[in-house]
MARBALUM-60553 format. One record per atom (N, C-alpha, C): x, y, z; residue in one letter. Coordinates in steps of 0.05 Angstrom, whole numbers, padded with zeros to 5 digits, always signed. Layout:
<pts>
XYZA
...
</pts>
This chain:
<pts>
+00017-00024+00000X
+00000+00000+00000X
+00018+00025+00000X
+00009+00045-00019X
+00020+00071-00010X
+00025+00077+00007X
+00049+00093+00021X
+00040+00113+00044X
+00039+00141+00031X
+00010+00156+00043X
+00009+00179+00036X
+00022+00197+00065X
+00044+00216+00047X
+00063+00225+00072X
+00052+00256+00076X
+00053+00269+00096X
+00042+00289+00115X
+00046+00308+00102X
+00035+00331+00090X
+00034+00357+00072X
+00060+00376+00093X
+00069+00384+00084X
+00080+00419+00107X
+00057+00427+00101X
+00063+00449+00135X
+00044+00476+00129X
+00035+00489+00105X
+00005+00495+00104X
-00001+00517+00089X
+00006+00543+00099X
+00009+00559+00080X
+00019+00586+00082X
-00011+00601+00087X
-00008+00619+00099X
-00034+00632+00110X
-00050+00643+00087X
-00030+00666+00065X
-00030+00671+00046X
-00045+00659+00030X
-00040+00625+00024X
-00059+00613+00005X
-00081+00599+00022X
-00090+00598+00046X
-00111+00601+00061X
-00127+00623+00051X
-00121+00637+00047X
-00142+00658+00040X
-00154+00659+00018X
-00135+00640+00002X
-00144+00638-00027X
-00170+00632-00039X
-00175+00606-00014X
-00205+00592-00022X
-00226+00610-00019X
-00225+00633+00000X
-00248+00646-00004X
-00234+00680-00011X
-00234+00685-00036X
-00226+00715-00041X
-00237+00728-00032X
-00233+00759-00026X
-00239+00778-00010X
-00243+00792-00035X
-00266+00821-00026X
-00276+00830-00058X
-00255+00850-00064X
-00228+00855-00039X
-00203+00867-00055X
-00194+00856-00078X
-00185+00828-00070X
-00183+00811-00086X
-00194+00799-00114X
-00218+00803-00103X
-00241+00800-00144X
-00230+00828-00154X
-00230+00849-00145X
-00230+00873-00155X
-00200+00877-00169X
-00181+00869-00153X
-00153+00870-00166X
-00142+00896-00173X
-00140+00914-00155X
-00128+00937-00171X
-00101+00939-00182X
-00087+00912-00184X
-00059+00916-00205X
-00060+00904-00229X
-00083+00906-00243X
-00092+00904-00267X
-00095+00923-00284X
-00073+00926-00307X
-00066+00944-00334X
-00077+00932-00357X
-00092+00948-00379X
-00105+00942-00399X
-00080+00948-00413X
-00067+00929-00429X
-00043+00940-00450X
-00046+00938-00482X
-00068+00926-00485X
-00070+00933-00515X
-00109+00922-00522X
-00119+00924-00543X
-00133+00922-00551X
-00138+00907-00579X
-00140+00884-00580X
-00132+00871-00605X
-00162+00857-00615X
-00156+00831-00636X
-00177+00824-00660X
-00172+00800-00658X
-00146+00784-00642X
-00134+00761-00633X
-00136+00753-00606X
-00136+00732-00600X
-00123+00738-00572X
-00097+00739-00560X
-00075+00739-00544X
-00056+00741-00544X
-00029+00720-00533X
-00016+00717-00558X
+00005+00685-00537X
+00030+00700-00535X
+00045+00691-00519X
+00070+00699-00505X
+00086+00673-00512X
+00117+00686-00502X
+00139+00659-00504X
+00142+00645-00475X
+00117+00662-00450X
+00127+00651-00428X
+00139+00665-00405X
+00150+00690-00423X
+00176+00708-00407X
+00170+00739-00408X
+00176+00742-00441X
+00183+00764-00446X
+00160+00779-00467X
+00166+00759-00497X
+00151+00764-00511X
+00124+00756-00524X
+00095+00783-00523X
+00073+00771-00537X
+00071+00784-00560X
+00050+00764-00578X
+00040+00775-00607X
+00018+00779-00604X
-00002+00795-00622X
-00035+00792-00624X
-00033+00805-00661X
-00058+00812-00657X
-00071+00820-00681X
-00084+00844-00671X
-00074+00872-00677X
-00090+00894-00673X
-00117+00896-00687X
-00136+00913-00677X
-00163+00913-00681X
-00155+00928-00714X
-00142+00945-00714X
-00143+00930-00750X
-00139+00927-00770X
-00123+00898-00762X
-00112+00875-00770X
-00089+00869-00768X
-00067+00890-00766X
-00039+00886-00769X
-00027+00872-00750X
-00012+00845-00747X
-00003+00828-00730X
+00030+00839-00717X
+00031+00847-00692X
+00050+00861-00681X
+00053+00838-00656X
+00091+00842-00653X
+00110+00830-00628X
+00118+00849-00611X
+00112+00844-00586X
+00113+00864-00568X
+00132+00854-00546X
+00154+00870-00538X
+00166+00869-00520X
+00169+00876-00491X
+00155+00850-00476X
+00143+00865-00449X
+00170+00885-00434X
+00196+00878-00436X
+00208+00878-00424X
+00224+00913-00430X
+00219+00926-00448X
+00238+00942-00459X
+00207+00953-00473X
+00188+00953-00476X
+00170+00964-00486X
+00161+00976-00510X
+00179+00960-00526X
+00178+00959-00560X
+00156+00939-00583X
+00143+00958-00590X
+00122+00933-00608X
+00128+00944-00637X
+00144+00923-00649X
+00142+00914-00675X
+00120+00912-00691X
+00106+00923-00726X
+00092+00901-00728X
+00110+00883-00750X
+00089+00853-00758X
+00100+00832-00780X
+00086+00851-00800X
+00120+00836-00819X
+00113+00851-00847X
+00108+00817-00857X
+00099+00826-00886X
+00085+00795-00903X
+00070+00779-00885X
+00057+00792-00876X
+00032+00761-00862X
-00001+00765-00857X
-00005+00788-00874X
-00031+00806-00878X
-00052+00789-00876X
-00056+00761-00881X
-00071+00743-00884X
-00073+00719-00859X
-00049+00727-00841X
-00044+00705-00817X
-00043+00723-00799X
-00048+00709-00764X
-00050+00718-00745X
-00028+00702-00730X
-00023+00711-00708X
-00005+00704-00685X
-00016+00674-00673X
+00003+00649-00671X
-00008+00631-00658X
+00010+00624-00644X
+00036+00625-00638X
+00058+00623-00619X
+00080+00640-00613X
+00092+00637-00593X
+00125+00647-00598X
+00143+00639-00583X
+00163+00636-00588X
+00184+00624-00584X
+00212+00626-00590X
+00228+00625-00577X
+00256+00623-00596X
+00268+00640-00612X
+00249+00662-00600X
+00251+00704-00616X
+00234+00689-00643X
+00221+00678-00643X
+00196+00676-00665X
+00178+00685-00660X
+00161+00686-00678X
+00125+00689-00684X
+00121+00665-00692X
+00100+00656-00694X
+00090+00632-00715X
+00064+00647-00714X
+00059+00631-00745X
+00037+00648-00750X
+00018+00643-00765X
-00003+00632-00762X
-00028+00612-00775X
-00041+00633-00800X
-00040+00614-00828X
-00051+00630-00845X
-00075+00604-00856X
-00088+00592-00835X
-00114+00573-00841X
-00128+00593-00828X
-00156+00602-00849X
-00184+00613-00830X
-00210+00588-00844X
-00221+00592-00820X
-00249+00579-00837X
-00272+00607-00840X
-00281+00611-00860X
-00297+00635-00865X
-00322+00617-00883X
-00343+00627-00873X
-00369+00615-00884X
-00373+00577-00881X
-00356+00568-00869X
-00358+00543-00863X
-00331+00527-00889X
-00314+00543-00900X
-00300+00546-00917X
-00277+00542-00905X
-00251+00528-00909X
-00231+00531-00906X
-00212+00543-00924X
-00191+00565-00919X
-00177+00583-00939X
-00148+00570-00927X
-00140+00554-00953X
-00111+00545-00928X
-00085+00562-00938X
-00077+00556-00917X
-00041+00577-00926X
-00030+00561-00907X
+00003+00569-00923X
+00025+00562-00909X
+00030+00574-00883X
+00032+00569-00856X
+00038+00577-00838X
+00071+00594-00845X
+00072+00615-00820X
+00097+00639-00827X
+00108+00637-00803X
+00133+00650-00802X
+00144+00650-00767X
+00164+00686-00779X
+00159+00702-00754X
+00177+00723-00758X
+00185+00732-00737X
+00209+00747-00740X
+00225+00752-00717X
+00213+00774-00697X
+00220+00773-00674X
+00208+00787-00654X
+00228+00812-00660X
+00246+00820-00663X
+00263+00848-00667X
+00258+00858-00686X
+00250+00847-00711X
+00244+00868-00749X
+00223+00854-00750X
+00204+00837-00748X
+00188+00844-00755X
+00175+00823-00779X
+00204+00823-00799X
+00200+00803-00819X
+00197+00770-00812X
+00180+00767-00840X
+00169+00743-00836X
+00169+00729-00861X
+00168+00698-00859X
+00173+00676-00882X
+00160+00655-00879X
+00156+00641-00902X
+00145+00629-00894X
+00154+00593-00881X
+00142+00581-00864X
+00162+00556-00853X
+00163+00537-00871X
+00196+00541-00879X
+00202+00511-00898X
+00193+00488-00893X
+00175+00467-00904X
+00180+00444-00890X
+00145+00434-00878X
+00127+00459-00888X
+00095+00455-00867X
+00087+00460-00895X
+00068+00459-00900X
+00034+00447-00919X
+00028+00471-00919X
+00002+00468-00927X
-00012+00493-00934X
-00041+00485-00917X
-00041+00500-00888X
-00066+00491-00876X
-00054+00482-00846X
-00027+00476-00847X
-00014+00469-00820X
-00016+00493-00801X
-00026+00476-00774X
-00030+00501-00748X
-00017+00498-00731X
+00006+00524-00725X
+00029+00519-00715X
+00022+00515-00680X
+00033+00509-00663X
+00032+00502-00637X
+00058+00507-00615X
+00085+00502-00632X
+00092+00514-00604X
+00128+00509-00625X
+00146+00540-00622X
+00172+00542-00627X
+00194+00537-00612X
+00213+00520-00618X
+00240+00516-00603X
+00259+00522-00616X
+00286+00529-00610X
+00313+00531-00622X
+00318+00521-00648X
+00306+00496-00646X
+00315+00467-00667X
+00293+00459-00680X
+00268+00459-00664X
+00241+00452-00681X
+00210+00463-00683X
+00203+00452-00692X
+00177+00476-00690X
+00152+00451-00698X
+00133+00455-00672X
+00113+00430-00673X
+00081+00449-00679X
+00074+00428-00690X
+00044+00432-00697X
+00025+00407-00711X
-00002+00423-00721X
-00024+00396-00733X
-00035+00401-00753X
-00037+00390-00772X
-00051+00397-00788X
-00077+00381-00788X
-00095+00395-00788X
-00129+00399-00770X
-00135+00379-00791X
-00163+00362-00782X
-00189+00359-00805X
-00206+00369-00801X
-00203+00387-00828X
-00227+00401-00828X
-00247+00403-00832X
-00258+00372-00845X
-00286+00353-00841X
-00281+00345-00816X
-00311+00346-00793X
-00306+00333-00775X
-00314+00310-00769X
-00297+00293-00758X
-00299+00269-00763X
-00292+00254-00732X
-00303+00239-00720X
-00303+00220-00696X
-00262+00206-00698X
-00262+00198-00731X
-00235+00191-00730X
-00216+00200-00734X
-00212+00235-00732X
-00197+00246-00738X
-00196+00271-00717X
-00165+00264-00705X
-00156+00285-00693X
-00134+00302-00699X
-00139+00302-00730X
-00108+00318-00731X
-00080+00302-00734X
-00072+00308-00752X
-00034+00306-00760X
-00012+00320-00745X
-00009+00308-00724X
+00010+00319-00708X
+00044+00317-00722X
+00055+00332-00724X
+00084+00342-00733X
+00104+00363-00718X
+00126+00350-00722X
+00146+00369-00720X
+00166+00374-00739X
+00176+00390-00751X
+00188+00403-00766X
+00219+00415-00765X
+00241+00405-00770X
+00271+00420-00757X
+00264+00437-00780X
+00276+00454-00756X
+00285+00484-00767X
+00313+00488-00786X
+00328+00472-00787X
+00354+00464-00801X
+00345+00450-00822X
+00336+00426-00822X
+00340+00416-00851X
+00315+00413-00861X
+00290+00424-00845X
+00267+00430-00861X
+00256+00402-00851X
+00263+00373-00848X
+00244+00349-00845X
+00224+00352-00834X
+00205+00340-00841X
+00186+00338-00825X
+00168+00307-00817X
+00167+00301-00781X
+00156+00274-00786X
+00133+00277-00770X
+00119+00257-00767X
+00099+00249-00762X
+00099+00247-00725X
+00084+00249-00706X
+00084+00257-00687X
+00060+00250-00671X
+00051+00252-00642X
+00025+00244-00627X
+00013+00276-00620X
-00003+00272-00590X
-00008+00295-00588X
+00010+00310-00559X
+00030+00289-00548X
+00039+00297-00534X
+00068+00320-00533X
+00080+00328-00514X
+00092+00348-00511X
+00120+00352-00523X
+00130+00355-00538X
+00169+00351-00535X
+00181+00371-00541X
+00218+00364-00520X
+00224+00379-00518X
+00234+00393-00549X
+00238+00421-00559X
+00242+00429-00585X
+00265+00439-00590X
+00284+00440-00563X
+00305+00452-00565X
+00329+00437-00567X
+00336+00402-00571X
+00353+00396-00581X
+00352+00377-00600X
+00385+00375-00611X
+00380+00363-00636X
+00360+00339-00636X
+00346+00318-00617X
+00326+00299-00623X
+00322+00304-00607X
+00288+00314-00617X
+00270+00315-00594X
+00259+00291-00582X
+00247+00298-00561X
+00246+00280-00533X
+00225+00292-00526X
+00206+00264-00512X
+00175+00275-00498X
+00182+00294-00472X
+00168+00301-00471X
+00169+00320-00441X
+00151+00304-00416X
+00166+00295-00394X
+00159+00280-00371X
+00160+00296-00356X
+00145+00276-00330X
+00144+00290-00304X
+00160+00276-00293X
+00169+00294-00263X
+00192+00289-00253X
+00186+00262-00250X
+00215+00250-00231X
+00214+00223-00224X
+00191+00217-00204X
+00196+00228-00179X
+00176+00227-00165X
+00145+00215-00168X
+00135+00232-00191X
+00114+00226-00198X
+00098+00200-00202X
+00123+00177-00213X
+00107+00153-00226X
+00103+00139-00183X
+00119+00142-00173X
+00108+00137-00145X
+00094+00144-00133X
+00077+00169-00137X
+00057+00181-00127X
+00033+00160-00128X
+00006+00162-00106X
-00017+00164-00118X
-00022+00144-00132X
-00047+00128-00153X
-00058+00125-00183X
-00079+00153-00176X
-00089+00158-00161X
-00106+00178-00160X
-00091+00204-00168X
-00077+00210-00157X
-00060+00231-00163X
-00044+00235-00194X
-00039+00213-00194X
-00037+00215-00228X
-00046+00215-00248X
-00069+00200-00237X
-00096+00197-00256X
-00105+00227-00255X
-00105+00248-00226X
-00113+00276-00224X
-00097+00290-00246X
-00072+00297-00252X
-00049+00302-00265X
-00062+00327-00282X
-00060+00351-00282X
-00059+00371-00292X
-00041+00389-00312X
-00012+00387-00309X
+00009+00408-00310X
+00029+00389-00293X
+00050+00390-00311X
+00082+00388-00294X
+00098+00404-00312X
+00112+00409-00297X
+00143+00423-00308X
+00159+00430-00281X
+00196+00419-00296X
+00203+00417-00279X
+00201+00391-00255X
+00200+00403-00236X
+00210+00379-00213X
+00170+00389-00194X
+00160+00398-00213X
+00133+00413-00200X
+00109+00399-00214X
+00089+00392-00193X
+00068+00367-00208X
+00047+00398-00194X
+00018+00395-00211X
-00007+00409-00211X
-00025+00381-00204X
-00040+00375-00187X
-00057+00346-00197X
-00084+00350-00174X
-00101+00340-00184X
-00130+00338-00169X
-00131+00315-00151X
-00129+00304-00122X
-00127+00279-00122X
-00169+00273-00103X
-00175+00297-00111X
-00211+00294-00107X
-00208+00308-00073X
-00188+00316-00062X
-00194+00323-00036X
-00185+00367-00043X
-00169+00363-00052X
-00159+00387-00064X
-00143+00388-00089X
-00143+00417-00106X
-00118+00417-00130X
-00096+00430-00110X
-00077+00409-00111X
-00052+00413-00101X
-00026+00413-00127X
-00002+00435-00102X
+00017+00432-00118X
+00040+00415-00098X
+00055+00406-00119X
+00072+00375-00110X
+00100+00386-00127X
+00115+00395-00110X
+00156+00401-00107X
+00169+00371-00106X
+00153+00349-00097X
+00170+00324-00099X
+00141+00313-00067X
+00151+00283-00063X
+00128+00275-00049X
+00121+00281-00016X
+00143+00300-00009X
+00138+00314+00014X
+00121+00339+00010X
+00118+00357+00001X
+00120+00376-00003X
+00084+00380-00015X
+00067+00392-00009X
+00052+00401-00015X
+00031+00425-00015X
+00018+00436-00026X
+00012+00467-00029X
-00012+00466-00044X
-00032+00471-00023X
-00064+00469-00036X
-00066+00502-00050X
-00083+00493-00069X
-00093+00511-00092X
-00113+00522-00084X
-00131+00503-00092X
-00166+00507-00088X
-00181+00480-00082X
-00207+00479-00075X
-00216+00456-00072X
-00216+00444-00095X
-00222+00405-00092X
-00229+00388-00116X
-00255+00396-00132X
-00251+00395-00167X
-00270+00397-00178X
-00287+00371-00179X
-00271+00348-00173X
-00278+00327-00164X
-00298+00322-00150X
-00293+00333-00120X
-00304+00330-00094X
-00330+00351-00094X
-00332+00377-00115X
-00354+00385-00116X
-00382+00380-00137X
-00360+00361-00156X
-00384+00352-00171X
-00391+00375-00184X
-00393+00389-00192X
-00400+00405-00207X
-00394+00404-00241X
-00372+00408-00244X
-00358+00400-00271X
-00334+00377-00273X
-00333+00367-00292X
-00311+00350-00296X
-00284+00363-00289X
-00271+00355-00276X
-00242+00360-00268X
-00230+00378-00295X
-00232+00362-00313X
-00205+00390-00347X
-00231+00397-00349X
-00258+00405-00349X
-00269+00435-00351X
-00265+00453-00339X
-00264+00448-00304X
-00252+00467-00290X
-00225+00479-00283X
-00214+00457-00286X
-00180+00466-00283X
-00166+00450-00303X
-00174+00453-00329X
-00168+00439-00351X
-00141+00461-00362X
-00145+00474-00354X
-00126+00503-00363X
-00100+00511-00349X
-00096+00492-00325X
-00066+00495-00316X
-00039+00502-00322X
-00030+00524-00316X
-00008+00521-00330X
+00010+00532-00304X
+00039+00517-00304X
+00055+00533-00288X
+00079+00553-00303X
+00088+00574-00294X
+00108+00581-00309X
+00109+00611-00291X
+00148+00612-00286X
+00149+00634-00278X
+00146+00646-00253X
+00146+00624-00233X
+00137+00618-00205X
+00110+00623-00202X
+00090+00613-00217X
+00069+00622-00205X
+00046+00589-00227X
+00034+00587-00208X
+00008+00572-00216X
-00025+00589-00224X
-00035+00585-00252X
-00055+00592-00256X
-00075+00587-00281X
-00099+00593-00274X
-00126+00576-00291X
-00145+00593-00298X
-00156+00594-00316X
-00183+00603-00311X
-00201+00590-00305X
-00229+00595-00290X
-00252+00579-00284X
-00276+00579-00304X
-00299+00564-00295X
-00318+00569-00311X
-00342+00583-00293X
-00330+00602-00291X
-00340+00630-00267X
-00337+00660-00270X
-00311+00660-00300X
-00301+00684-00317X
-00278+00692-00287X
-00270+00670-00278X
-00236+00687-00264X
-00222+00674-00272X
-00187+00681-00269X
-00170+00675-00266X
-00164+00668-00245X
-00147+00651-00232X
-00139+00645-00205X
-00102+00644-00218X
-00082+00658-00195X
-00056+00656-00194X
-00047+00656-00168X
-00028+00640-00161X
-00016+00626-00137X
+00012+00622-00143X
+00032+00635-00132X
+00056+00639-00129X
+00064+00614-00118X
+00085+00588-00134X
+00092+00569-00123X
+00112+00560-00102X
+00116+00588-00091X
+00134+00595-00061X
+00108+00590-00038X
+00087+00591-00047X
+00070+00602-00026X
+00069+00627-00017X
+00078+00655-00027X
+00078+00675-00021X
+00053+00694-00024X
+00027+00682-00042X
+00005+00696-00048X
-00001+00686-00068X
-00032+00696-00067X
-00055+00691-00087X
-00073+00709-00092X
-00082+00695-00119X
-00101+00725-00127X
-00126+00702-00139X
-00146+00714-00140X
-00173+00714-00158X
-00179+00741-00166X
-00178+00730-00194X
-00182+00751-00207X
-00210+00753-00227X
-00233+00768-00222X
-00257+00766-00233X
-00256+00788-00252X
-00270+00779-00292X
-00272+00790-00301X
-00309+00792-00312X
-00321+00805-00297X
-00348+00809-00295X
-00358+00808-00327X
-00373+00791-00339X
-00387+00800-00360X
-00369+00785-00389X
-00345+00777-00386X
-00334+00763-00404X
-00344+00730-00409X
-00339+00725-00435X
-00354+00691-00449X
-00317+00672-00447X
-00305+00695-00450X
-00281+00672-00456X
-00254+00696-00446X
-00236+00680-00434X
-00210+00685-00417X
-00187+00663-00419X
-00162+00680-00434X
-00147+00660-00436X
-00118+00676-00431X
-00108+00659-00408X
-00079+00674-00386X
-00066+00662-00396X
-00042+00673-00414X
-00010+00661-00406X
+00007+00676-00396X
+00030+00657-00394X
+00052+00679-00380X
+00067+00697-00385X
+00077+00720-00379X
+00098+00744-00381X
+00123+00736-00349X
+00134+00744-00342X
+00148+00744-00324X
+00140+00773-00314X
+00126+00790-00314X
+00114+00816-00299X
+00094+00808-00297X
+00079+00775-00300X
+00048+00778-00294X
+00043+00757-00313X
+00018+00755-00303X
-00008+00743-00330X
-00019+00763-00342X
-00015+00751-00369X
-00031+00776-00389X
-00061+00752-00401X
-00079+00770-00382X
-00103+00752-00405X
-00111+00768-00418X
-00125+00743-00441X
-00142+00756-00471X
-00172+00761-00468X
-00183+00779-00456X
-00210+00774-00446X
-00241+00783-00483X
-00256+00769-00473X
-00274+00770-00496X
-00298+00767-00482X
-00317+00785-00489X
-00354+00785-00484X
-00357+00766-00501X
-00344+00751-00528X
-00349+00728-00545X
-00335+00713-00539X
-00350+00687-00546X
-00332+00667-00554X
-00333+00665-00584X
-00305+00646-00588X
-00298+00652-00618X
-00313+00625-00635X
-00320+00608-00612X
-00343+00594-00636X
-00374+00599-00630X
-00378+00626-00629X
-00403+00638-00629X
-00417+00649-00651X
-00397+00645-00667X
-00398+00663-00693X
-00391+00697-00686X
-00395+00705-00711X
-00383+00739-00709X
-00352+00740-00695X
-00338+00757-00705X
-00312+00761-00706X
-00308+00771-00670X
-00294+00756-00651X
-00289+00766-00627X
-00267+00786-00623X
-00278+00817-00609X
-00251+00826-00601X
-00242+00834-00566X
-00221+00827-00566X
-00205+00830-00538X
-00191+00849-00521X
-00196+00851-00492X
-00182+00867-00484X
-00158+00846-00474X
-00130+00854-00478X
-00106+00837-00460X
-00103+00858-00439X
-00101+00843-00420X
-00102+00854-00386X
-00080+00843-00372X
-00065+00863-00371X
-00044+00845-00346X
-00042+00850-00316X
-00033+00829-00309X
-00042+00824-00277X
-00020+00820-00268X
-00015+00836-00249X
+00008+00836-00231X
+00007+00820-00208X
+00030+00808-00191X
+00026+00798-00171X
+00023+00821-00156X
+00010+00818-00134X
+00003+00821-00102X
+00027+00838-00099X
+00030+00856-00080X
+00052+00877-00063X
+00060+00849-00045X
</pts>
């Protein structure tokens, strides 16, 4: 039998978390920084892309406060970045129509853009590394047996093979799946079966009593309650959106907040955006920047966004 071993203290800080205070919904270190026609992805750190309201697809430098826009991509929007890239989706579906194009990648400093040696016409990019650059090419009949052509692509000699839907690493010469730490396969089946987000030596996982965070199998740091244990929604509807990065843990709900939790234990936020259909946080290293929308984008009609960034807590 397992032994399940004794949590450390919670930090008072994320005690408070489970029930926000309406300082806390309110958030006064929340900056509106742009206004776009996209929503907005980042590398994680430094740099995001969007699509201005209208149209021109610009790289913005959180750090030094320089926004570029892409030249040649009039027809594609922002779908990653990475690796001082853009990537940049030139598939729309318009009228139930697919218009395919070659996916583009351009540099975060000029601006220019090309298109990626090596991808189709219709390929949707997903995520840039040093060495490779992964994505799917969609079906766009929908179909029960079709999820998509998963690929990766070197950036050096252009190959391209055939791939699942899981994670790898892109930054050396053969890529490699992305695991969770060691720890992990000893954890739990519940807990792994919970499994949310890893990176690093850092597990996210539901195990139905709380979403906790897991540093290795001592070590643990409650989130929020189980989506599990409240029955309400399926576990990845509610906290299907995990992501860690940048010392900090955060999700959106299906409540229109964000929730962020510093993986020191130093503080938390709920963050409520009253009146929005769709919210989507990634990371900056100054914050979460979400893409907020009164639409959703399969509502029909064209959705536009405010990006909001959210500072940690004083």
């Amino acid at each position: 039998m397992t032994r399940i071993l004794k949590p450390l203290p919670l930090v008072a800080a994320v005690l408070a978390f489970f029930v926000p205070s309406a300082s806390q919904a309110a958030s006064p270190n929340r900056e509106v920084i742009a206004e776009a026609s996209t929503r907005a992805v980042t590398d994680g750190a430094r740099y995001l892309a969007y699509q201005r309201a209208d149209g021109v697809s610009v790289a913005h430098d959180s750090w030094r406060g320089k926004t570029v826009e892409i030249l040649g991509a009039e027809n594609c929007e922002p779908a990653t970045v990475g690796a001082g890239q853009v990537g940049l989706d030139c598939a729309k579906s318009e009228n139930a129509r697919w218009t395919n194009g070659r996916p583009r990648i351009a540099s975060v400093l000029t601006g220019k853009s090309r298109p990626v040696l090596g991808a189709l016409d219709g390929d949707v990019l997903w995520r840039i590394g040093s060495r490779w650059i992964a994505g799917v090419h969609p079906c766009h009949a929908p179909s029960p047996h079709c999820s998509g052509q998963w690929f990766l692509i070197n950036r050096r000699t252009h190959a391209r093979i055939r791939t699942d839907e899981a994670e790898y690493s892109l930054n050396r010469p053969r890529p490699s799946k992305v695991k969770p730490p060691r720890y992990w396969r000893a954890m739990p089946g519940k807990l792994r079966r919970g499994t949310l987000a890893y990176s690093g030596n850092m597990v996210v996982a539901d195990d139905g009593k709380s979403l906790s965070l897991w540093k290795g199998r001592r070590s643990k740091l409650r989130l929020a309650p189980s989506a599990w244990r409240a029955q309400r929604f399926p576990v990845w509807d509610n906290y299907g959106s995990v992501k860690i990065a940048q010392g900090r843990v955060f999700w959106e709900d299906l409540e229109n907040r964000v929730h962020i939790v510093r993986t020191d234990g130093s503080g938390a936020q709920v963050v409520a955006f009253e009146g929005s259909r769709y919210l989507d946080p990634r990371s900056l290293r100054d914050g979460v920047v979400v893409s907020v929308s009164d639409r959703r984008e399969a509502s029909g009609g064209e959705p536009t966004f405010e990006l909001v960034l959210v500072r940690d807590l004083p």
